[in-house]
PAKOL-744959 format. One line per field, with one value per residue (C-alpha): x, y, z; residue in one letter. Coordinates in pm, 1 decimal, padded with zeros to 6 digits. Each point is the difference from the previous one (the first is absolute). Layout:
REM residues N
xx: c(X; ...);
yy: c(Y; ...);
zz: c(Z; ...);
type: c(A; ...);
//
This chain:
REM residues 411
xx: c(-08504.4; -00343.6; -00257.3; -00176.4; 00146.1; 00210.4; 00110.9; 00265.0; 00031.3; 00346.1; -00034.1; -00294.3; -00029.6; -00249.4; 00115.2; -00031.3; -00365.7; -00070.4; 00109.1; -00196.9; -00320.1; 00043.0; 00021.5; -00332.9; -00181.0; 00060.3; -00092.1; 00326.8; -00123.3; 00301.8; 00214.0; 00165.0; 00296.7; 00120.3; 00287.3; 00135.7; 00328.8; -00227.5; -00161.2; -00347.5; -00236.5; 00086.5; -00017.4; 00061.6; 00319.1; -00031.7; -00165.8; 00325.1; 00171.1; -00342.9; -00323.0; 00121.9; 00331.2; -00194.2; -00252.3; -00297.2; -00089.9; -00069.0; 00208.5; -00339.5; -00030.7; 00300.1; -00077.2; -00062.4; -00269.4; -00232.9; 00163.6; -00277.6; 00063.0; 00257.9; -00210.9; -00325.7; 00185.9; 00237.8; 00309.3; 00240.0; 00197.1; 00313.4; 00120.4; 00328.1; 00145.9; 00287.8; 00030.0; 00379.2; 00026.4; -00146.1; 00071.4; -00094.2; 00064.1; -00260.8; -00253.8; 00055.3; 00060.0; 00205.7; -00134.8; 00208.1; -00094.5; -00039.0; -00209.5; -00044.8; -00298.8; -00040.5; -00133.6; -00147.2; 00096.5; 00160.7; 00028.8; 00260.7; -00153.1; 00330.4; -00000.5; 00381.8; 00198.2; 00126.2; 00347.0; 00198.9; 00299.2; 00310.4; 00185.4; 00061.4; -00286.4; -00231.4; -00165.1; -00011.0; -00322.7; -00178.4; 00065.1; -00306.4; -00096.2; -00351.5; -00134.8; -00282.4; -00242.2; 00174.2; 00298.8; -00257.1; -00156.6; 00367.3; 00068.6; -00317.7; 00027.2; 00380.1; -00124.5; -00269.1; 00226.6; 00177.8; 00385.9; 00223.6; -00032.8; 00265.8; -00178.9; 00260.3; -00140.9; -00218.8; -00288.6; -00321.6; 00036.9; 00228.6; -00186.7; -00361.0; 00224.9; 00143.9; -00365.6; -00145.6; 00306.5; -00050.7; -00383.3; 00091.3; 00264.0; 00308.3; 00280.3; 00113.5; 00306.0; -00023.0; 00316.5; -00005.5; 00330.0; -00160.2; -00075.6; -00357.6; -00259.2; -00137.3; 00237.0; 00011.0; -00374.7; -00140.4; 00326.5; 00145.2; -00279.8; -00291.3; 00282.1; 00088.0; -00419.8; -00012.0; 00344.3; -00188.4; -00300.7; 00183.0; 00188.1; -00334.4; -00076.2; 00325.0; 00233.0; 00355.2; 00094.6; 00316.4; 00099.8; 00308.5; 00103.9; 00014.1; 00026.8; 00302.4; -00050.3; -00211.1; 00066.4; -00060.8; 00019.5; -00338.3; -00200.2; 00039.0; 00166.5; 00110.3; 00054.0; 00288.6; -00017.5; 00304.1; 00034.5; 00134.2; -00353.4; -00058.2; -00411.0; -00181.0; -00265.1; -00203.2; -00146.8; 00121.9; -00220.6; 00197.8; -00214.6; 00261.5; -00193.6; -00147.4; 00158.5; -00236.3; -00053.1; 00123.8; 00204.1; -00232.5; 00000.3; 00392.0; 00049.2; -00273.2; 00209.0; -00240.6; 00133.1; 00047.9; 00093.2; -00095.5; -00301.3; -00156.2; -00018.7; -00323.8; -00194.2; -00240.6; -00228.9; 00154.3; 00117.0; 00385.2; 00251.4; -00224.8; -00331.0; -00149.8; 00190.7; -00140.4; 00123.7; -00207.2; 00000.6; 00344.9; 00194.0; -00037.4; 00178.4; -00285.8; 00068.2; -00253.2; -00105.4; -00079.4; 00369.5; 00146.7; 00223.4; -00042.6; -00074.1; 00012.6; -00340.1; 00044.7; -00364.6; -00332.3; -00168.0; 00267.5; -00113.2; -00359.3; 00014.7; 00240.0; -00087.9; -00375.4; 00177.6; 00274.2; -00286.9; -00235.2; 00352.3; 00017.3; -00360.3; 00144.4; -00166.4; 00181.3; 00089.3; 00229.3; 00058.5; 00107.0; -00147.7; 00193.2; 00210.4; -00270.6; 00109.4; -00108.4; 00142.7; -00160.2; 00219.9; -00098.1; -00289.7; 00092.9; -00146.4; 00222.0; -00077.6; 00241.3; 00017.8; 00259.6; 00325.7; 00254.6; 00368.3; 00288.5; 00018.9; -00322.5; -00201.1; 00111.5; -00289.1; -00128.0; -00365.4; -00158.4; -00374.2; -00066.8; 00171.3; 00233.3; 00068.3; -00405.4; -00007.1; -00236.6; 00174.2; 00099.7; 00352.4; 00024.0; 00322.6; -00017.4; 00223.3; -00020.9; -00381.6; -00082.8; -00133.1; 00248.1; -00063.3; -00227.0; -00148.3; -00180.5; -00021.1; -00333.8; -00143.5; -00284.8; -00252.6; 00174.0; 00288.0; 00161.3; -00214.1; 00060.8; 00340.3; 00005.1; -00212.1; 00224.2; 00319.0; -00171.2; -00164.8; 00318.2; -00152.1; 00194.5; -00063.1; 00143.9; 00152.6; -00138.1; -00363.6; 00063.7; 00132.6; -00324.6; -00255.8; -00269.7; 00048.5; -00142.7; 00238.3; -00245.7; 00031.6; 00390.9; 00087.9; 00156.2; -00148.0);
yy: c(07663.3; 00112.7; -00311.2; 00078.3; -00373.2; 00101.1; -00250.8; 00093.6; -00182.4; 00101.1; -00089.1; 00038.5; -00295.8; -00296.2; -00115.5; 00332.6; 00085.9; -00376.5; 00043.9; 00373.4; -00176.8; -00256.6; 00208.8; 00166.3; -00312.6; -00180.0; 00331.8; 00206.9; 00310.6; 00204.7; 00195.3; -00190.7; 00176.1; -00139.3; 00133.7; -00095.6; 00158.6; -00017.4; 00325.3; -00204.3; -00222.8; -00389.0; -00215.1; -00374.4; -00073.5; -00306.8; 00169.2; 00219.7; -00275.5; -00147.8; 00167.0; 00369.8; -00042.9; -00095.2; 00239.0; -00228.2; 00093.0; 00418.6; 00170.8; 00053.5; -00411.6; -00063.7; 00206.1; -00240.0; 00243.6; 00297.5; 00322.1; 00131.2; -00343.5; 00090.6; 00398.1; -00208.7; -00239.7; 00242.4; -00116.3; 00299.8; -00139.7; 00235.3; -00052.6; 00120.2; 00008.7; -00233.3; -00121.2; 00086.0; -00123.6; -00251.0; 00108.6; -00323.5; 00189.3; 00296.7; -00263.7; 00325.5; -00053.7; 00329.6; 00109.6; 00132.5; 00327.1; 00076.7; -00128.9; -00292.8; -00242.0; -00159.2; -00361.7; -00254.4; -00298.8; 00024.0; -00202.0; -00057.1; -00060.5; 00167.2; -00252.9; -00065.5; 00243.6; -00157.0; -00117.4; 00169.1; -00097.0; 00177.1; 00057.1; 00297.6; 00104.2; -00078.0; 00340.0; 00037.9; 00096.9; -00368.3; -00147.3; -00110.6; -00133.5; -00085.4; 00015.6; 00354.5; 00058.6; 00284.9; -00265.8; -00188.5; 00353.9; 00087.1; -00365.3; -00010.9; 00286.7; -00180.2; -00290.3; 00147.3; 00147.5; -00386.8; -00013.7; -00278.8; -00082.5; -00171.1; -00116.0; -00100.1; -00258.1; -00273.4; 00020.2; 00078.8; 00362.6; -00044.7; -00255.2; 00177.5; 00310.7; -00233.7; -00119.5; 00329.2; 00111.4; -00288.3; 00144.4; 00358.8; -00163.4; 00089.3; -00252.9; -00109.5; -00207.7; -00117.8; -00077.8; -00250.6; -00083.6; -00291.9; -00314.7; 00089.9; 00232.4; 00010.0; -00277.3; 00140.3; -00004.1; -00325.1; -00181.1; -00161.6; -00178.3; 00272.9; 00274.9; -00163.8; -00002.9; 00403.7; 00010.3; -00188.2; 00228.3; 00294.5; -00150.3; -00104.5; 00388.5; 00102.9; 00084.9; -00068.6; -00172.7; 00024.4; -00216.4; -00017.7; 00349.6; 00327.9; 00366.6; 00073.0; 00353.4; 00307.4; 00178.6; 00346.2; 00350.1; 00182.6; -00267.6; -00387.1; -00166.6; -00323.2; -00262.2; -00188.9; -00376.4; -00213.8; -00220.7; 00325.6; 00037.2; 00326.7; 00043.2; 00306.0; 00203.5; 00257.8; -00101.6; -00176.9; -00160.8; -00069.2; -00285.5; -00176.3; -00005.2; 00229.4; 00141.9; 00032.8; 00356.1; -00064.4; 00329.2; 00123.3; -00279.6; -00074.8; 00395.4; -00065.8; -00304.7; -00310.5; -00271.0; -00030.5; -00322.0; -00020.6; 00235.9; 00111.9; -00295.5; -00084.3; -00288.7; -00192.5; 00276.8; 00240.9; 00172.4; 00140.9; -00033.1; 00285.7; -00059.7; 00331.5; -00045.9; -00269.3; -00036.7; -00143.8; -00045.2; -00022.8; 00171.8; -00272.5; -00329.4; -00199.8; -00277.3; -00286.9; -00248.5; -00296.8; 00037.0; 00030.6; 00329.8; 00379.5; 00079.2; 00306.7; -00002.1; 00289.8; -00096.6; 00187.5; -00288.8; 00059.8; 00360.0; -00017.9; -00228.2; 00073.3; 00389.5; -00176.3; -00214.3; 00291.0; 00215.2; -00276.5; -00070.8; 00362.3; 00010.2; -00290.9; -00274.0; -00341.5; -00052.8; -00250.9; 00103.7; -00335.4; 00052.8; -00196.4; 00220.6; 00032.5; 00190.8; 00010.4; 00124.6; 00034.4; -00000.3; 00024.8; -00296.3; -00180.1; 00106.8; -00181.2; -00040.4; -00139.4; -00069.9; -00144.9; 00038.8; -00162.0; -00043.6; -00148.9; -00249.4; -00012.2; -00239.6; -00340.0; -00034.9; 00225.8; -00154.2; 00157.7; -00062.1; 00082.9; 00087.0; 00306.7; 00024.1; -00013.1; 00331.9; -00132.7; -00201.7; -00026.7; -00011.1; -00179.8; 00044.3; -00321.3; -00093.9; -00315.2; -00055.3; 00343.7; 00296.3; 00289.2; 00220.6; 00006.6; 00205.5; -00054.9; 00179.4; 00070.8; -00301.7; 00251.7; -00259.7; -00175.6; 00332.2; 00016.1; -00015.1; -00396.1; 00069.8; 00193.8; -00266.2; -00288.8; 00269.5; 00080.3; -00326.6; -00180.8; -00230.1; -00311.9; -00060.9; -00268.7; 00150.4; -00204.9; 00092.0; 00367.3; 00020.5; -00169.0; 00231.1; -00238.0; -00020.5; 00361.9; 00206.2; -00011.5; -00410.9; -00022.8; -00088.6; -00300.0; -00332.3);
zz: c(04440.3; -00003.0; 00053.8; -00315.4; -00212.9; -00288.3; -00252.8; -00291.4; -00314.2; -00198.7; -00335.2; -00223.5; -00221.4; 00004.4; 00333.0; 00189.2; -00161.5; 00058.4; 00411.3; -00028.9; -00125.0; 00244.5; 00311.2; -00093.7; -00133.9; 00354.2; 00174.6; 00128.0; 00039.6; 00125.2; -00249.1; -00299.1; -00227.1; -00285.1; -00174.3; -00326.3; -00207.0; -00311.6; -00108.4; -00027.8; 00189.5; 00027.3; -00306.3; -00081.2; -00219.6; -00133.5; -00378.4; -00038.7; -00169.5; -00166.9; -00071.2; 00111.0; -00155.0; -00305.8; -00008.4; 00071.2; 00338.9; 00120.8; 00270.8; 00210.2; 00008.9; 00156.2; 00304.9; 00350.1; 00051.4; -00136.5; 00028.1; 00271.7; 00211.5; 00217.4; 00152.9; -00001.4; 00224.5; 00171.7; -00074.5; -00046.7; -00304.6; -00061.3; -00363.8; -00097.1; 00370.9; 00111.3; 00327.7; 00088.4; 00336.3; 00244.1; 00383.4; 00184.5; 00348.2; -00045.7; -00204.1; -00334.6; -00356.3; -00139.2; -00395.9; -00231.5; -00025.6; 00394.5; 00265.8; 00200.0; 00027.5; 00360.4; -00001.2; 00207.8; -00270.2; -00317.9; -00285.2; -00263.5; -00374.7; -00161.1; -00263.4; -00249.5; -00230.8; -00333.3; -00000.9; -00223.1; -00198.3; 00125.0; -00353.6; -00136.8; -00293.0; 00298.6; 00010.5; -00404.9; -00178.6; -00110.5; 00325.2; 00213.2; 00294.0; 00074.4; 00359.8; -00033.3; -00187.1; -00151.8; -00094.9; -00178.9; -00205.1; -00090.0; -00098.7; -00246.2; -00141.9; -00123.3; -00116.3; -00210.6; -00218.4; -00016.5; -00073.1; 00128.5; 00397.6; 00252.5; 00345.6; 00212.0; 00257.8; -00069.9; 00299.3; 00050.2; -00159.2; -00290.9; -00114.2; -00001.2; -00119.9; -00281.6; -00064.6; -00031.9; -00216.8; -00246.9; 00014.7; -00125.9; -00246.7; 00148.7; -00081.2; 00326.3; 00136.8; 00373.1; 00202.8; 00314.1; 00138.2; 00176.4; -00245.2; -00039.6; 00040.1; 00327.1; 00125.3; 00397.2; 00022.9; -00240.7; -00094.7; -00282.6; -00160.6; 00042.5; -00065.4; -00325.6; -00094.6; 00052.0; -00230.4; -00257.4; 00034.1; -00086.2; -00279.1; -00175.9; -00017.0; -00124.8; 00329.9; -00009.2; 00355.1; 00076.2; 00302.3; 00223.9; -00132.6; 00234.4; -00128.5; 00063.8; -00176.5; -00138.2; -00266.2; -00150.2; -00007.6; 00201.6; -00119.7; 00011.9; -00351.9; 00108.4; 00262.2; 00058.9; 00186.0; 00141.3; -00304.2; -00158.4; -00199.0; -00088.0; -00030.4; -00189.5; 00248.5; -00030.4; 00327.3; 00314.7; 00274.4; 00340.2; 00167.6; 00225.5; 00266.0; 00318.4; 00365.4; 00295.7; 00102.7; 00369.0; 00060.9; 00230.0; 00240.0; -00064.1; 00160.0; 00250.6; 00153.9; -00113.8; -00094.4; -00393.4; -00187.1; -00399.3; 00123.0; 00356.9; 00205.4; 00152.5; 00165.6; -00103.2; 00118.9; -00266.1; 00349.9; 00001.6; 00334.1; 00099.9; 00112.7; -00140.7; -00316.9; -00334.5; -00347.8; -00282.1; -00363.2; -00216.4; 00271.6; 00264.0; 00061.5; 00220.4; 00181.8; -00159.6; 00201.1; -00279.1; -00112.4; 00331.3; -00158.1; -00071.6; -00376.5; -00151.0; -00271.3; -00291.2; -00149.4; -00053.3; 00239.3; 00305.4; -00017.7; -00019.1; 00268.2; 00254.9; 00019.7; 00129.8; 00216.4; 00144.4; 00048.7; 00203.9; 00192.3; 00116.9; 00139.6; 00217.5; -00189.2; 00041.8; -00364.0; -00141.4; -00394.6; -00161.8; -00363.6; -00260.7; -00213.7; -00329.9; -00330.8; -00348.4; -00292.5; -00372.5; -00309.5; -00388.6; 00056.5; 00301.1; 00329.9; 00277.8; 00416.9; 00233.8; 00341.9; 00268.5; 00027.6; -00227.0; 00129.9; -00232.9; 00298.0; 00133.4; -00263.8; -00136.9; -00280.9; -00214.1; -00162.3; -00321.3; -00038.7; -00370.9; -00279.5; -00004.3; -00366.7; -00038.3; 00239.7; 00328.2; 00247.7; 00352.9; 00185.8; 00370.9; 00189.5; 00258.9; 00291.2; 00069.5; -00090.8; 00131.6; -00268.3; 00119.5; -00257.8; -00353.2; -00289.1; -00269.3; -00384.0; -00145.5; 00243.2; 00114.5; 00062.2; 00272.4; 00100.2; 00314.3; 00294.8; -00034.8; -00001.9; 00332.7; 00153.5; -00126.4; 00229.5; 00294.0; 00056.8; -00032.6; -00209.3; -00144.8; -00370.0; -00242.8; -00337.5; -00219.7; 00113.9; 00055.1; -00419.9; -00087.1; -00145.5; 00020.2; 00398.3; 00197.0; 00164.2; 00297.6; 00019.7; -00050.5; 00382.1; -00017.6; 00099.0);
type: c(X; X; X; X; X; X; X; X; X; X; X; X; X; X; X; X; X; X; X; X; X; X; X; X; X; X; X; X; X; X; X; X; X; X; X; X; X; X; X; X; X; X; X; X; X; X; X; X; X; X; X; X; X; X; X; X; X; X; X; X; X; X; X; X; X; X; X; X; X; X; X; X; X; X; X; X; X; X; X; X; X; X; X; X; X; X; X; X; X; X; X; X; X; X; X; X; X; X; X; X; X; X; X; X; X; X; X; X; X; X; X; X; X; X; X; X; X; X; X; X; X; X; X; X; X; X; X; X; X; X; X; X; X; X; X; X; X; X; X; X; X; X; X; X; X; X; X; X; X; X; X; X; X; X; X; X; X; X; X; X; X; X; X; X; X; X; X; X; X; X; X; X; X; X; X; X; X; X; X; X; X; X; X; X; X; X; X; X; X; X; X; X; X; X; X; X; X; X; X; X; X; X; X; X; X; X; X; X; X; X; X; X; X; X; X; X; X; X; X; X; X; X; X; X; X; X; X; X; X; X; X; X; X; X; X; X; X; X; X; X; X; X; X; X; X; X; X; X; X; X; X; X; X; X; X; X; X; X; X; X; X; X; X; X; X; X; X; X; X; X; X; X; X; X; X; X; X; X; X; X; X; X; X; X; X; X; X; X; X; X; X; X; X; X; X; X; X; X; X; X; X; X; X; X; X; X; X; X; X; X; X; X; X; X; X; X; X; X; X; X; X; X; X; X; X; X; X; X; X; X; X; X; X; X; X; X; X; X; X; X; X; X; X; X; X; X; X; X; X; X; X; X; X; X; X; X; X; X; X; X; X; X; X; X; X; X; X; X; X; X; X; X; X; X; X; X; X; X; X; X; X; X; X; X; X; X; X; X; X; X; X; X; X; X; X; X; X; X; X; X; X; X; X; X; X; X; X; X; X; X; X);
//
């Protein structure tokens, strides 16, 4: 290699523009590449299923940065070109289309596919997935025209999808096989709140079903489920959940486990080699495990913290997973980690039929995990104090309004 530093970024979404900016904010000055599969520059995700998807928000706004950022800053950002190949051995990245980029470090930001449901109808006209912003024009320009649609998968995205759905009329059925909406990430309890939510504005939630199978002829007409329910559809919305892109360092030899595996450093088995943002399982040091983060937050922060690691910077990225969702009139943040073992309390501060209120998952008479709903005025940075700090609370206190978040330690 030449001694002229050059660091490549492979995968242009917030996490790789996020490590890009980074590099030149904290002055690298060597040469930085970032190369994305997308046919434009870096944008954030998280409006596809809300303000974008609903036609609030402009294409331009989403963008991590102004269109002239990345030649003002020279970062050579190659849209449209997949990365085909990592060759740990030479320190090259192969492209798609010929040619090979040598590098000095190189950094993962690959971010998940969609899982898709393996039944035949898959492919059929009507059936989405959302992940691009071009998913998200094709889906809109659907659900303006309204008609009758089936999201299949109760998480983050079908529910915003359902919520948007509702917005532009459509009739909409959701189906969950587990026994309530987002049971893996909030539980029982808080799962059975979101169910409720939707209900109020006129979803069907249909629970402890599957789809078992799609039906039509070139376009979508119908959805079938495992109780033998056969459900009209002019539209179908797969949202069972995301894969991490981690080809690239599977072929390469790294080691891969639910995602790239890195340290607490965001640094892979090779020392010239870091993963960040959906595509990485990091080792966390307040939970003692490696977690694999598929949120807006994990992105915007880890790429910073990947790109500070690469400069040689003794980082330790421990942020608490953070994400938010909003849904008809309820704008939601959690943070934590919530295991179906992991908690033996689960405290509600307000009212959840009134709309505002807060959730605390405890262990022992430790906050492991929270949220609130419409609680702006106190939100979650309490919440991540209560976690890190290890702080021991009492119930009772903690579910009392009239008692600050900031004075719940208990005596």
């Amino acid at each position: 290699m030449s001694g002229e530093q050059i660091l490549v970024i492979v995968g242009a979404g917030l996490a790789g523009a996020k490590a890009a900016e980074t590099l030149r904010t904290t002055g690298f000055s060597g040469r930085i590449v970032l190369a994305g599969a997308e046919p434009e520059p870096p944008y954030e995700r998280p409006p596809l299923s809300k303000e974008y998807l609903l036609g609030a928000t402009e294409r331009a706004k989403l963008s991590v940065h102004d269109e002239t950022w990345y030649a003002e800053n020279s970062v050579e950002l190659l849209s449209g070109r997949r990365v085909t190949a990592v060759d740990r051995t030479s320190h090259e990245v192969e492209l798609d289309e010929g040619g090979r980029i040598t590098y000095s470090k190189l950094l993962l930001t690959t971010g998940s596919r969609p899982r898709r449901l393996s039944l035949p109808g898959a492919d059929l006209a009507g059936v989405y997935h959302l992940r691009t912003a071009m998913d998200s024009d094709r889906l809109r320009e659907a659900l303006v025209r309204g008609g009758r649609l089936v999201v299949a998968g109760a998480g983050w995205i079908g529910l915003e999808v359902a919520a948007a759905a509702r917005q532009y009329g459509c009739e909409v059925t959701v189906v969950e096989p587990m026994p309530t909406p987002l049971h893996a990430a909030l539980g029982t309890e808080i799962g059975g709140y979101f169910a409720e939510l939707h209900r109020k504005h006129g979803v069907t939630i249909k629970t402890g079903r599957t789809v078992t199978a799609i039906e039509g002829t070139g376009h979508i007409a119908a959805v079938g489920t495992d109780d033998g329910a056969v459900i009209a559809a002019d539209l179908l919305v797969v949202g069972i959940g995301a894969r991490p892109r981690d080809e690239l360092a599977r072929q390469s030899g790294l080691p891969v486990e639910n995602g790239v595996v890195v340290d607490k450093s965001l640094r892979t088995a090779d020392v010239d080699v870091f993963a960040a943002g959906d595509v990485a399982n990091a080792y966390h040091p307040l939970y003692g495990e490696h977690l694999r983060v598929e949120h807006w937050a994990n992105a915007l922060h880890g790429g910073a913290a990947a790109a500070k690691a690469m400069l040689g910077e003794d980082i330790v990225y421990d942020r608490l997973p953070y994400f938010f969702t909003d849904q008809y009139d309820a704008g939601m943040e959690f943070t934590g980690v919530v295991r179906p073992r992991g908690f033996d309390t689960l405290v509600t501060r307000g009212d959840p039929a009134e709309g505002a209120f807060h959730a605390f998952w405890l262990a022992g008479e430790r906050v492991v995990a929270g949220m609130h709903v419409n609680r702006w005025n106190e939100g979650i940075a309490a919440v991540q104090n209560m976690i890190r700090g290890r702080i021991a609370v009492d119930p009772v206190r903690l579910a009392d309004t009239s008692v600050p978040l900031a004075e719940q330690e208990a005596a």
